[in-house]
N, CA, C and O atoms as a Tripos MOL2 file, in Angstrom:
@<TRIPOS>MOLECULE
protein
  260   259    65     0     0
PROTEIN
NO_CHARGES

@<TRIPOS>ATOM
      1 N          17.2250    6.5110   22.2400 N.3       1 UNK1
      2 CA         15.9680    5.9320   22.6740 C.3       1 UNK1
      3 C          15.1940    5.4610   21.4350 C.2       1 UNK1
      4 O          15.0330    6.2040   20.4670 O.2       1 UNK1
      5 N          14.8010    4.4230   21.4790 N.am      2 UNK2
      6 CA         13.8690    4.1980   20.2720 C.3       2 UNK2
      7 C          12.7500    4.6250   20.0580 C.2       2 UNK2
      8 O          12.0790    4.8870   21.0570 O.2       2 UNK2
      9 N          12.2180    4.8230   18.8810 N.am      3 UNK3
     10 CA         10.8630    5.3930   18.2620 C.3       3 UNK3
     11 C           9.7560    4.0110   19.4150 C.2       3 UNK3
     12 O           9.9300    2.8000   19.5550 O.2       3 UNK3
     13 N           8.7230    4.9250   19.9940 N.am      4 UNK4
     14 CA          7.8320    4.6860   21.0410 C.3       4 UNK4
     15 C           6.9320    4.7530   19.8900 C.2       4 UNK4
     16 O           6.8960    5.4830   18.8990 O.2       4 UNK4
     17 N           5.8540    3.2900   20.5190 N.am      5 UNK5
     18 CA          4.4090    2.6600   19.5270 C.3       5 UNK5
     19 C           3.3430    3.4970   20.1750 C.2       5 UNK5
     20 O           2.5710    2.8360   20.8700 O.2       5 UNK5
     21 N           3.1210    4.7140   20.1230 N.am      6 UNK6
     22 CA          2.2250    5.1430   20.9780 C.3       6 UNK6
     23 C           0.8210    4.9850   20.5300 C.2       6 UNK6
     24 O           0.6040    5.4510   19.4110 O.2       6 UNK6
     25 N          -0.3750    4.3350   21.2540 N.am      7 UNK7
     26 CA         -1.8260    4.1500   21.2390 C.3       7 UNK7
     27 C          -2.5920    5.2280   21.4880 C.2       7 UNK7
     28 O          -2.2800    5.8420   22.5080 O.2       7 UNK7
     29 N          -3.3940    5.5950   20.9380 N.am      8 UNK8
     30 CA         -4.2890    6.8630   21.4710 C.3       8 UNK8
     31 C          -5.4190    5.3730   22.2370 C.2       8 UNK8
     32 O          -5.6630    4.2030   21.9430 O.2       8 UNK8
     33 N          -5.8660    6.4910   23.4650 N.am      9 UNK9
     34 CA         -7.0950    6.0650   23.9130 C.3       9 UNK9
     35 C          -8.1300    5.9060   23.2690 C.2       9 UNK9
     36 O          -8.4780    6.6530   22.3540 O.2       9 UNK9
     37 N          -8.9680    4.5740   23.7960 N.am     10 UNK10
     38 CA         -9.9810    4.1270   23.1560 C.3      10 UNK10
     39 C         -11.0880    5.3050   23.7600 C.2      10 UNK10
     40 O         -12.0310    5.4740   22.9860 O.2      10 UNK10
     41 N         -11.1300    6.0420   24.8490 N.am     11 UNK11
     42 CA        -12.2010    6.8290   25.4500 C.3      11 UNK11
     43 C         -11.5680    8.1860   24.6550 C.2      11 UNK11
     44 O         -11.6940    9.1830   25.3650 O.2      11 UNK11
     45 N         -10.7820    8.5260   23.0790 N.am     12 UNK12
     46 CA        -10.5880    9.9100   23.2150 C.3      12 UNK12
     47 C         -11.2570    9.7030   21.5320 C.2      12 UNK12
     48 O         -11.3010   10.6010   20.6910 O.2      12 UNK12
     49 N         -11.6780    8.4530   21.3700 N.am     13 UNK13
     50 CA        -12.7910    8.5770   20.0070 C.3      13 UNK13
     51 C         -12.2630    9.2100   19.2340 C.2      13 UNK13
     52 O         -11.1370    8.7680   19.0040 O.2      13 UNK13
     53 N         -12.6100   10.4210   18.4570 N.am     14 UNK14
     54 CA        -12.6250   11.5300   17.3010 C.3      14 UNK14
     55 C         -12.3110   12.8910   17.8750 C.2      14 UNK14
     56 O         -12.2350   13.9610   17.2720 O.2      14 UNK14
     57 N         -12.1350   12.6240   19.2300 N.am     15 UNK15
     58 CA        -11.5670   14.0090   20.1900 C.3      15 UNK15
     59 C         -11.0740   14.6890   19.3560 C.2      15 UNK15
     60 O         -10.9640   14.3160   18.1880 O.2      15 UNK15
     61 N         -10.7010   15.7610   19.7670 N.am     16 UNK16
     62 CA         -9.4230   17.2640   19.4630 C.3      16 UNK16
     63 C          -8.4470   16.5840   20.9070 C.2      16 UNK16
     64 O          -7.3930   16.1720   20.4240 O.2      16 UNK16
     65 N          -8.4530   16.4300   21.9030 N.am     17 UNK17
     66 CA         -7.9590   16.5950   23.1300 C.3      17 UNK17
     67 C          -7.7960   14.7680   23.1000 C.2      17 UNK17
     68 O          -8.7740   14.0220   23.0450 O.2      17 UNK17
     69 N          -6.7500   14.4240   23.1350 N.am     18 UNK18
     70 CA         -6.4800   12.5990   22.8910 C.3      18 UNK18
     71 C          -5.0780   12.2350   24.1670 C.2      18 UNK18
     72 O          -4.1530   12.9670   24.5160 O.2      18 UNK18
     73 N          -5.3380   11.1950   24.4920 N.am     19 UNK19
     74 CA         -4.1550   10.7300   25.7570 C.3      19 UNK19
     75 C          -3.6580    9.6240   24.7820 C.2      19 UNK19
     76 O          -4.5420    8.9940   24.2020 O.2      19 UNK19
     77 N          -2.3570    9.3030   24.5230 N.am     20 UNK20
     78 CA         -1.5210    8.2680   23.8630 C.3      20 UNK20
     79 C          -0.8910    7.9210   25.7220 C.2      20 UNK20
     80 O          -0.7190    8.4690   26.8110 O.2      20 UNK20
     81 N          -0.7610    6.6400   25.0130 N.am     21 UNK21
     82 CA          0.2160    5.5060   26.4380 C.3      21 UNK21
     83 C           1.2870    4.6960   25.2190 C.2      21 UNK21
     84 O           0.8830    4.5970   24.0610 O.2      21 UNK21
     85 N           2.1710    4.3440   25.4800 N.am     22 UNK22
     86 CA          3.2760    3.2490   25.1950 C.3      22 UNK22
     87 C           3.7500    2.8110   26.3890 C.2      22 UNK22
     88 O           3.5880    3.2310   27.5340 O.2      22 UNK22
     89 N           4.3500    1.9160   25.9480 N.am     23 UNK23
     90 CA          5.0570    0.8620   26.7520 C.3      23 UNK23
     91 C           6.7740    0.9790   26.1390 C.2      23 UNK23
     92 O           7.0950    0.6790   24.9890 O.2      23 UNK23
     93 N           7.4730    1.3470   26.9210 N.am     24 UNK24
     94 CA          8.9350    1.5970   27.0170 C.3      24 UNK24
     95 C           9.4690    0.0780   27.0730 C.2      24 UNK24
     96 O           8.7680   -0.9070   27.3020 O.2      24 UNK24
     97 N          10.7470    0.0890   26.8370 N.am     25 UNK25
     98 CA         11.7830   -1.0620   26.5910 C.3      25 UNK25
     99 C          12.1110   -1.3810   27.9560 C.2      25 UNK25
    100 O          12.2190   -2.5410   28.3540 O.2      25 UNK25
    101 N          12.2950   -0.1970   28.7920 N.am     26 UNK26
    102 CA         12.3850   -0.2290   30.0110 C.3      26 UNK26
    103 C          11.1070   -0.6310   31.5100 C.2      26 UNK26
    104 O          11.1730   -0.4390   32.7250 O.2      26 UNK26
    105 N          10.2390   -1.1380   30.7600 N.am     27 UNK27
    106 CA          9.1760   -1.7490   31.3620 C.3      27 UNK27
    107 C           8.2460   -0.5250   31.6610 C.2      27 UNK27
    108 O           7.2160   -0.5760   32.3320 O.2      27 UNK27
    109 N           8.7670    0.5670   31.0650 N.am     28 UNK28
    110 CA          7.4440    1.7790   31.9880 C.3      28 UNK28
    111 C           6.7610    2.0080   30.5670 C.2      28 UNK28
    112 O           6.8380    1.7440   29.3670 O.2      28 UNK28
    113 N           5.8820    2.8320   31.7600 N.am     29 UNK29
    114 CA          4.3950    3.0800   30.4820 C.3      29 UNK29
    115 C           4.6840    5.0790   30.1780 C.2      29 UNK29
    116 O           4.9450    5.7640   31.1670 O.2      29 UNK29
    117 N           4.6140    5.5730   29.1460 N.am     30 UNK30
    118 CA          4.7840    6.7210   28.7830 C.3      30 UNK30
    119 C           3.5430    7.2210   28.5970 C.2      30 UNK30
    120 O           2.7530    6.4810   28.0100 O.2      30 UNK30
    121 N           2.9530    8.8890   29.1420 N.am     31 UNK31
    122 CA          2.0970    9.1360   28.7650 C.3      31 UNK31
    123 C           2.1050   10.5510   28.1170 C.2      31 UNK31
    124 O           2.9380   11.3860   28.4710 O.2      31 UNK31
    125 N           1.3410   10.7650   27.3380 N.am     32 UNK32
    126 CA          1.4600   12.2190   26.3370 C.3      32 UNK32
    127 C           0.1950   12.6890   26.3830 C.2      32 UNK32
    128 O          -0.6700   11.9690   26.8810 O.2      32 UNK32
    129 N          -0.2020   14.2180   25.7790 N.am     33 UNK33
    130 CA         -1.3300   14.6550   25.5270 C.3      33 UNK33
    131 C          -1.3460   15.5960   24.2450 C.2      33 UNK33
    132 O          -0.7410   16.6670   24.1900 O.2      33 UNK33
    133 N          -2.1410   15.0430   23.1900 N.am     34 UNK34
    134 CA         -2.2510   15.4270   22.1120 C.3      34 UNK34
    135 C          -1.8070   16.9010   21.6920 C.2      34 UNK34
    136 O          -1.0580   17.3670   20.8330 O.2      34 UNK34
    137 N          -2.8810   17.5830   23.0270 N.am     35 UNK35
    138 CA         -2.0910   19.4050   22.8520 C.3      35 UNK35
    139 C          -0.7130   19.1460   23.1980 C.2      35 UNK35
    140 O          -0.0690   19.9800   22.5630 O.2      35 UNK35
    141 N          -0.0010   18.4980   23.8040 N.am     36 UNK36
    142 CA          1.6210   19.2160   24.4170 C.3      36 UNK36
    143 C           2.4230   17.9750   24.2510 C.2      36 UNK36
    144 O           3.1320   17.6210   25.1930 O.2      36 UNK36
    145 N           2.3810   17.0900   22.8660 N.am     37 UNK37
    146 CA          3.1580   16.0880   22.7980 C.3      37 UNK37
    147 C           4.3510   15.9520   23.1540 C.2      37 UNK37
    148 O           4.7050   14.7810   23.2950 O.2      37 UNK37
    149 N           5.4510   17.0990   23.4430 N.am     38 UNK38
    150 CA          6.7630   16.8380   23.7410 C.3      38 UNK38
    151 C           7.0430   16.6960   25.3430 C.2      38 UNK38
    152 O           8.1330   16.4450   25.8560 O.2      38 UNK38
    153 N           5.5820   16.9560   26.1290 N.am     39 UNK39
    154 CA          5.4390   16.7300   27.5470 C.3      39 UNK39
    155 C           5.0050   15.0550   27.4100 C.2      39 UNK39
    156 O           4.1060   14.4150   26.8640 O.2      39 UNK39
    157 N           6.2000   14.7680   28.2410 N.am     40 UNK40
    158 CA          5.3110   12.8320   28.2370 C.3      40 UNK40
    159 C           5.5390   11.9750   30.0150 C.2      40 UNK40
    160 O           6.4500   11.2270   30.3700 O.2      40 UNK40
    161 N           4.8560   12.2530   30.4650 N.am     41 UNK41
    162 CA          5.4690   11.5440   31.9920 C.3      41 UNK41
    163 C           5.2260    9.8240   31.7360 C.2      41 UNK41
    164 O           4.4620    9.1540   31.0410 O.2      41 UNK41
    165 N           6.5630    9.4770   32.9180 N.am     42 UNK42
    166 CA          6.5410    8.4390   32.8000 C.3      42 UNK42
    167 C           6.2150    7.7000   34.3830 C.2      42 UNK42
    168 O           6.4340    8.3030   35.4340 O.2      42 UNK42
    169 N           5.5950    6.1390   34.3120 N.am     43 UNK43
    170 CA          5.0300    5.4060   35.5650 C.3      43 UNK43
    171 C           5.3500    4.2640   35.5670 C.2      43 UNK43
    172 O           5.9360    4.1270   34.4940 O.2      43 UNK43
    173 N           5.3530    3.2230   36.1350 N.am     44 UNK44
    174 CA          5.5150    1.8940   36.2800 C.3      44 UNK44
    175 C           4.0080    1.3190   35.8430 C.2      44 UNK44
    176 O           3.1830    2.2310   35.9010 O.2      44 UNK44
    177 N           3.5110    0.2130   35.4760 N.am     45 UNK45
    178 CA          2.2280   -0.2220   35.1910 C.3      45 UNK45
    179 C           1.8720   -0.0990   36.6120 C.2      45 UNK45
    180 O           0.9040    0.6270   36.8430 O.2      45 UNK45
    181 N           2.4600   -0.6650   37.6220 N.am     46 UNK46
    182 CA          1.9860   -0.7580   38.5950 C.3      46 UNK46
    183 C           0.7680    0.5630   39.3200 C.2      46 UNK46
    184 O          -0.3600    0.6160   39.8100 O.2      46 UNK46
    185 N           1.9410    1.4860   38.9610 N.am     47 UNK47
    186 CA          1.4430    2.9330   40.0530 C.3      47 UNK47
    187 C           0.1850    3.4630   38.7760 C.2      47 UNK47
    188 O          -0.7440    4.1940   39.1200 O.2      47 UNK47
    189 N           0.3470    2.9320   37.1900 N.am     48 UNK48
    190 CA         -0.9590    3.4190   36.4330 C.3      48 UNK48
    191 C          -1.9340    2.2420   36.6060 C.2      48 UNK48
    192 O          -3.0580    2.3510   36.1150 O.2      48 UNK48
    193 N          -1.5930    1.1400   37.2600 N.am     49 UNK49
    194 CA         -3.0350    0.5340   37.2650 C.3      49 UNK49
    195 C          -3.7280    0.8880   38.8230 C.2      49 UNK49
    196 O          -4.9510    0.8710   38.9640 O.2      49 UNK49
    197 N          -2.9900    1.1410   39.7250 N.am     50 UNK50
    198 CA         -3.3240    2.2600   41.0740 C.3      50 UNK50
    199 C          -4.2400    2.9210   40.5720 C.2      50 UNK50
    200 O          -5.4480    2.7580   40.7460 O.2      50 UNK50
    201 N          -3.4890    4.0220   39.6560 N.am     51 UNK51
    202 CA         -4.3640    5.2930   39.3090 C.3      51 UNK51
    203 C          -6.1290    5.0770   38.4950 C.2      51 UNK51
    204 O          -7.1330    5.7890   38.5190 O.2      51 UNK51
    205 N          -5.8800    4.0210   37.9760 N.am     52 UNK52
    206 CA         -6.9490    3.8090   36.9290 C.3      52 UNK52
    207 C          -8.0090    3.0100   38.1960 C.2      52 UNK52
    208 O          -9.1210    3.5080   38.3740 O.2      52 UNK52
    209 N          -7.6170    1.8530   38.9770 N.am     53 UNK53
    210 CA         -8.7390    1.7620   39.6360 C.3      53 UNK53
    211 C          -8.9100    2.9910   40.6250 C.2      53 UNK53
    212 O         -10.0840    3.3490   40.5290 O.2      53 UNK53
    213 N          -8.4210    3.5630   41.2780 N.am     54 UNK54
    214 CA         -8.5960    4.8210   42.0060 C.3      54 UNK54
    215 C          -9.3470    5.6920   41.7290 C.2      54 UNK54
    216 O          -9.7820    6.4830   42.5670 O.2      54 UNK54
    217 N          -9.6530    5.7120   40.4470 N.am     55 UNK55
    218 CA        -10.3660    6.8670   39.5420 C.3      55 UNK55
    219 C         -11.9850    6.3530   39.6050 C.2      55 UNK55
    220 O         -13.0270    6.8510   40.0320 O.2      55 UNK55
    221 N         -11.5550    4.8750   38.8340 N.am     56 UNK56
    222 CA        -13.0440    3.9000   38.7180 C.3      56 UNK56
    223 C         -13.6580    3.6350   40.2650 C.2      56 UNK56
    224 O         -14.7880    3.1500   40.3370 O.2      56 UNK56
    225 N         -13.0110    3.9120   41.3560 N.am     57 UNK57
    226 CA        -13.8230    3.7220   42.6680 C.3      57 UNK57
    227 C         -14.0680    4.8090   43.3290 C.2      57 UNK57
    228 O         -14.5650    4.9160   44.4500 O.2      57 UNK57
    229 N         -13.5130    6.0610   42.2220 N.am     58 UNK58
    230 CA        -14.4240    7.4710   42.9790 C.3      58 UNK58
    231 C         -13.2930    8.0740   43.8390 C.2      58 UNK58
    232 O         -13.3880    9.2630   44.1440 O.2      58 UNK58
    233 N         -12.0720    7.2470   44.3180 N.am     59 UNK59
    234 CA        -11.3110    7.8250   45.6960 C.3      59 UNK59
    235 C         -10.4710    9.3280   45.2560 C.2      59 UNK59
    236 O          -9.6020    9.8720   45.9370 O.2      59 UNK59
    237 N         -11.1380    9.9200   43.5990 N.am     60 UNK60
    238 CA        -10.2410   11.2040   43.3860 C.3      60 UNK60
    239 C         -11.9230   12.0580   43.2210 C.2      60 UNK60
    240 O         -11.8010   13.2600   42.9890 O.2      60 UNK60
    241 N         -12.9600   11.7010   43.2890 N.am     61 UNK61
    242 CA        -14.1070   12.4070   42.8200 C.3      61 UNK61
    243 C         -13.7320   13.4580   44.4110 C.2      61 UNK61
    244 O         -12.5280   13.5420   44.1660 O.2      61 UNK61
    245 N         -13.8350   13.9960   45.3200 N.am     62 UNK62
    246 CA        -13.3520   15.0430   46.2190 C.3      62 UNK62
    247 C         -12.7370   15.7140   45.8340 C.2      62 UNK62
    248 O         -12.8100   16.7650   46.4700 O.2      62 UNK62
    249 N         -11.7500   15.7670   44.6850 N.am     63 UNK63
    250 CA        -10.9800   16.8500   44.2870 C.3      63 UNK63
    251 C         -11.4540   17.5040   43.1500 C.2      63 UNK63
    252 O         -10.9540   18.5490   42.7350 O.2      63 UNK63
    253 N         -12.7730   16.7040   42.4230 N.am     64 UNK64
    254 CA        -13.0640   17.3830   41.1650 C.3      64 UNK64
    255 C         -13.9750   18.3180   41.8720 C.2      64 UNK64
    256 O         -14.1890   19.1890   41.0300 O.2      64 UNK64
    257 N         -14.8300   18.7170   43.2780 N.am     65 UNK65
    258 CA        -15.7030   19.6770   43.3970 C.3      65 UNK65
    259 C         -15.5140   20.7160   43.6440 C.2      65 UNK65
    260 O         -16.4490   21.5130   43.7210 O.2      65 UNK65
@<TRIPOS>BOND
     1     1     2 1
     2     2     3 1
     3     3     4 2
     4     3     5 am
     5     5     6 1
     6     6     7 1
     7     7     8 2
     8     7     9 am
     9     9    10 1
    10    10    11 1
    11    11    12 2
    12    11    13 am
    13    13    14 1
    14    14    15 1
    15    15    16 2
    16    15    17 am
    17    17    18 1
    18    18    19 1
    19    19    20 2
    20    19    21 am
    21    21    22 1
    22    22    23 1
    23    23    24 2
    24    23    25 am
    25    25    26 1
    26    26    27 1
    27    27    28 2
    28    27    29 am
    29    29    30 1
    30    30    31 1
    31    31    32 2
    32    31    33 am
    33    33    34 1
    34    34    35 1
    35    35    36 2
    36    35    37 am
    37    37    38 1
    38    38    39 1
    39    39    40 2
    40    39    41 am
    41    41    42 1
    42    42    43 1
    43    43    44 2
    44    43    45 am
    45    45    46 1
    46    46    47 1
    47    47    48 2
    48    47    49 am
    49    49    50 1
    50    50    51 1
    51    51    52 2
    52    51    53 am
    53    53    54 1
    54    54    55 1
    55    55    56 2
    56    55    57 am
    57    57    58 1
    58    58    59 1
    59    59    60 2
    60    59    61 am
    61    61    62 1
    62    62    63 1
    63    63    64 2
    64    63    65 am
    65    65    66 1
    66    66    67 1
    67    67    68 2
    68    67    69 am
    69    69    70 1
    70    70    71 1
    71    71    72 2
    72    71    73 am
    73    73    74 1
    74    74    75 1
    75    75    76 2
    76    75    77 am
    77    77    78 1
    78    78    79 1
    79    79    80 2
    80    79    81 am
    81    81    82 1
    82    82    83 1
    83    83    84 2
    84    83    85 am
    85    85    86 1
    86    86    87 1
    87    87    88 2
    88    87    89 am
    89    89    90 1
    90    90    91 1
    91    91    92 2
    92    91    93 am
    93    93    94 1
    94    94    95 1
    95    95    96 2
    96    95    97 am
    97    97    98 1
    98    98    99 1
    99    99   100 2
   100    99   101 am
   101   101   102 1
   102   102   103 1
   103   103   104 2
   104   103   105 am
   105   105   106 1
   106   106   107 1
   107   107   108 2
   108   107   109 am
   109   109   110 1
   110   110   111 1
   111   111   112 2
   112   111   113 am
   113   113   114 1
   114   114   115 1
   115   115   116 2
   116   115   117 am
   117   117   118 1
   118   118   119 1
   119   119   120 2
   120   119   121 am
   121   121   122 1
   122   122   123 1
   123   123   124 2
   124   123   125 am
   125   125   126 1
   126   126   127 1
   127   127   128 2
   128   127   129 am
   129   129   130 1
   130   130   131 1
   131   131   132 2
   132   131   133 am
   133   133   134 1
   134   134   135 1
   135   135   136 2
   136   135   137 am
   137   137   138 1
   138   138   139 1
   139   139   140 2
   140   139   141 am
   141   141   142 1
   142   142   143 1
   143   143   144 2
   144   143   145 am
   145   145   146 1
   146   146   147 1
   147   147   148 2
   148   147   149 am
   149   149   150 1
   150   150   151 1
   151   151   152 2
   152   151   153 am
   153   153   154 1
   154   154   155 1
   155   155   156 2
   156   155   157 am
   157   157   158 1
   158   158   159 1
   159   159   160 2
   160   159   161 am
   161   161   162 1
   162   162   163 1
   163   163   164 2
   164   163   165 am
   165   165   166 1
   166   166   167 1
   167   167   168 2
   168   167   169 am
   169   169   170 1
   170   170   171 1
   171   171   172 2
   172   171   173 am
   173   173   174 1
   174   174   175 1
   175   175   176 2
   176   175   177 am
   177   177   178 1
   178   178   179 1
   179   179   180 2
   180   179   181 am
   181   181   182 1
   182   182   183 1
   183   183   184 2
   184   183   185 am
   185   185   186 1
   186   186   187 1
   187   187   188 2
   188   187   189 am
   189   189   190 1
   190   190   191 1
   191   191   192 2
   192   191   193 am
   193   193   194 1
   194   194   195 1
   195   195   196 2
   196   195   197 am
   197   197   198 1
   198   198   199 1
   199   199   200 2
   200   199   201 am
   201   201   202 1
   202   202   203 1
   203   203   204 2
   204   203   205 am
   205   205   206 1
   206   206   207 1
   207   207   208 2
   208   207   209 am
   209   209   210 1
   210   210   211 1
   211   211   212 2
   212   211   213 am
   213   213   214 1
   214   214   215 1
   215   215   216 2
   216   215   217 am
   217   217   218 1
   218   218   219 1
   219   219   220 2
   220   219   221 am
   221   221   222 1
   222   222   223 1
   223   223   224 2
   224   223   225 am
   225   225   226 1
   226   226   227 1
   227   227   228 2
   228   227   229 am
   229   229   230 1
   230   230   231 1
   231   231   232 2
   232   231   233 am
   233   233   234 1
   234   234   235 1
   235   235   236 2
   236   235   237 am
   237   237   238 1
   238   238   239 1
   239   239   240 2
   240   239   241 am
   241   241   242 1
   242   242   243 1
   243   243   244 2
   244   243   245 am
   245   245   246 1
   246   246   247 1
   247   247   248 2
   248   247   249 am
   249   249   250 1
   250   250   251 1
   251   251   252 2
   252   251   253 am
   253   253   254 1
   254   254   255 1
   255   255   256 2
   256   255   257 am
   257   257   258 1
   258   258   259 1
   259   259   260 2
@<TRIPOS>SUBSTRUCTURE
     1 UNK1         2 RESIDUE 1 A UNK
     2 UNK2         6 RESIDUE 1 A UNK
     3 UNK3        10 RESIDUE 1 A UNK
     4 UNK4        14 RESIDUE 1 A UNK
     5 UNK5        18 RESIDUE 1 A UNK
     6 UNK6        22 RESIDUE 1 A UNK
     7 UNK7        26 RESIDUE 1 A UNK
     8 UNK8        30 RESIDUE 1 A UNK
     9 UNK9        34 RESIDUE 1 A UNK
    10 UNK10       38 RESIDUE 1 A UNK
    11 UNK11       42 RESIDUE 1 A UNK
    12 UNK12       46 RESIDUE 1 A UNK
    13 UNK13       50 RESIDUE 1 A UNK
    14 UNK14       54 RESIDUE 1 A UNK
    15 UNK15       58 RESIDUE 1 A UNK
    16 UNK16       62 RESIDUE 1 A UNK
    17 UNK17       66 RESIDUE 1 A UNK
    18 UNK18       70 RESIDUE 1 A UNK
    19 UNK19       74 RESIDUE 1 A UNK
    20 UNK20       78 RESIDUE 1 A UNK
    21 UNK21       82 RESIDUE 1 A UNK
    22 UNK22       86 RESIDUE 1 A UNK
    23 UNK23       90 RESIDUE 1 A UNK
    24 UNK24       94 RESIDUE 1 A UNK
    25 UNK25       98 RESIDUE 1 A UNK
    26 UNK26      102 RESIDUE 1 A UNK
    27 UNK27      106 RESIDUE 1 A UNK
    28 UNK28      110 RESIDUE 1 A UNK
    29 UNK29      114 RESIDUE 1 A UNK
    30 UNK30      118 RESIDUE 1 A UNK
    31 UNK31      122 RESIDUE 1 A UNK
    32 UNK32      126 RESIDUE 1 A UNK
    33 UNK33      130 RESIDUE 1 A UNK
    34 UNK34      134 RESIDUE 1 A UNK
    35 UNK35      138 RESIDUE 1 A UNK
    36 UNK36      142 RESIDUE 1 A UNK
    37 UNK37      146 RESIDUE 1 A UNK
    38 UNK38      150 RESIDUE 1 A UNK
    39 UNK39      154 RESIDUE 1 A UNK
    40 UNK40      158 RESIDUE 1 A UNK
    41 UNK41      162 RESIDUE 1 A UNK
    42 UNK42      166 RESIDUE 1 A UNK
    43 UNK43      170 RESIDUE 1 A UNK
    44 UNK44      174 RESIDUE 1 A UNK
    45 UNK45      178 RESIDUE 1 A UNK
    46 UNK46      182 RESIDUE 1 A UNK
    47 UNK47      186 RESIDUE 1 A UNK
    48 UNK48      190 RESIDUE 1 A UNK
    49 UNK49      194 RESIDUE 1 A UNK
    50 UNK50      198 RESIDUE 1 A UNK
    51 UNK51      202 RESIDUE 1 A UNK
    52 UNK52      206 RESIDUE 1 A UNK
    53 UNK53      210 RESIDUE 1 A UNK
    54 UNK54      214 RESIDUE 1 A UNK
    55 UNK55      218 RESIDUE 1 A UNK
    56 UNK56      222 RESIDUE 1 A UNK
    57 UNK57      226 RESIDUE 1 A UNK
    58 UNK58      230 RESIDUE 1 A UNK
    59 UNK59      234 RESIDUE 1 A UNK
    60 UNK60      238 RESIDUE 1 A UNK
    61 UNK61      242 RESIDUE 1 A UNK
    62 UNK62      246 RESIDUE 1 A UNK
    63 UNK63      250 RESIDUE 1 A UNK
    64 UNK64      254 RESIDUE 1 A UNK
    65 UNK65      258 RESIDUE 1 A UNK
C-alpha cells in the first residue's frame, strides 16, 4: 500500500485530539485519530459527504443528549 498524504483538520487547530483524512488510490477517503493512529476507517466520499451534511443539519444532535 502506499505511504497515505494524510491532512489534519482545519477545525483541530493546535488541538492535542486531531482527525487526519486522505484520499486512497482506491478512490476512498481514510480516517485516523491522533490518539489511536493505527485505527483508520475507511468510506467512500460519498457516504463522508452524507455524514458531514447530516451533522451540519442537526439530524445526529438526538444522540448527543
Amino acid at each position: 500500500m502506499p505511504a497515505l498524504n494524510w491532512q489534519k483538520s482545519s477545525y483541530s487547530a493546535e488541538a492535542a485530539s486531531c482527525v487526519y483524512l486522505a484520499a486512497a488510490d482506491d478512490g476512498t477517503i481514510k480516517l485516523r485519530e491522533s490518539d489511536d493512529p493505527d485505527v483508520i476507517l475507511t468510506t467512500t466520499p460519498e457516504s463522508l459527504r452524507a455524514l458531514i451534511l447530516g451533522a451540519k443539519a442537526g439530524e445526529f444532535d438526538r444522540l448527543a443528549s
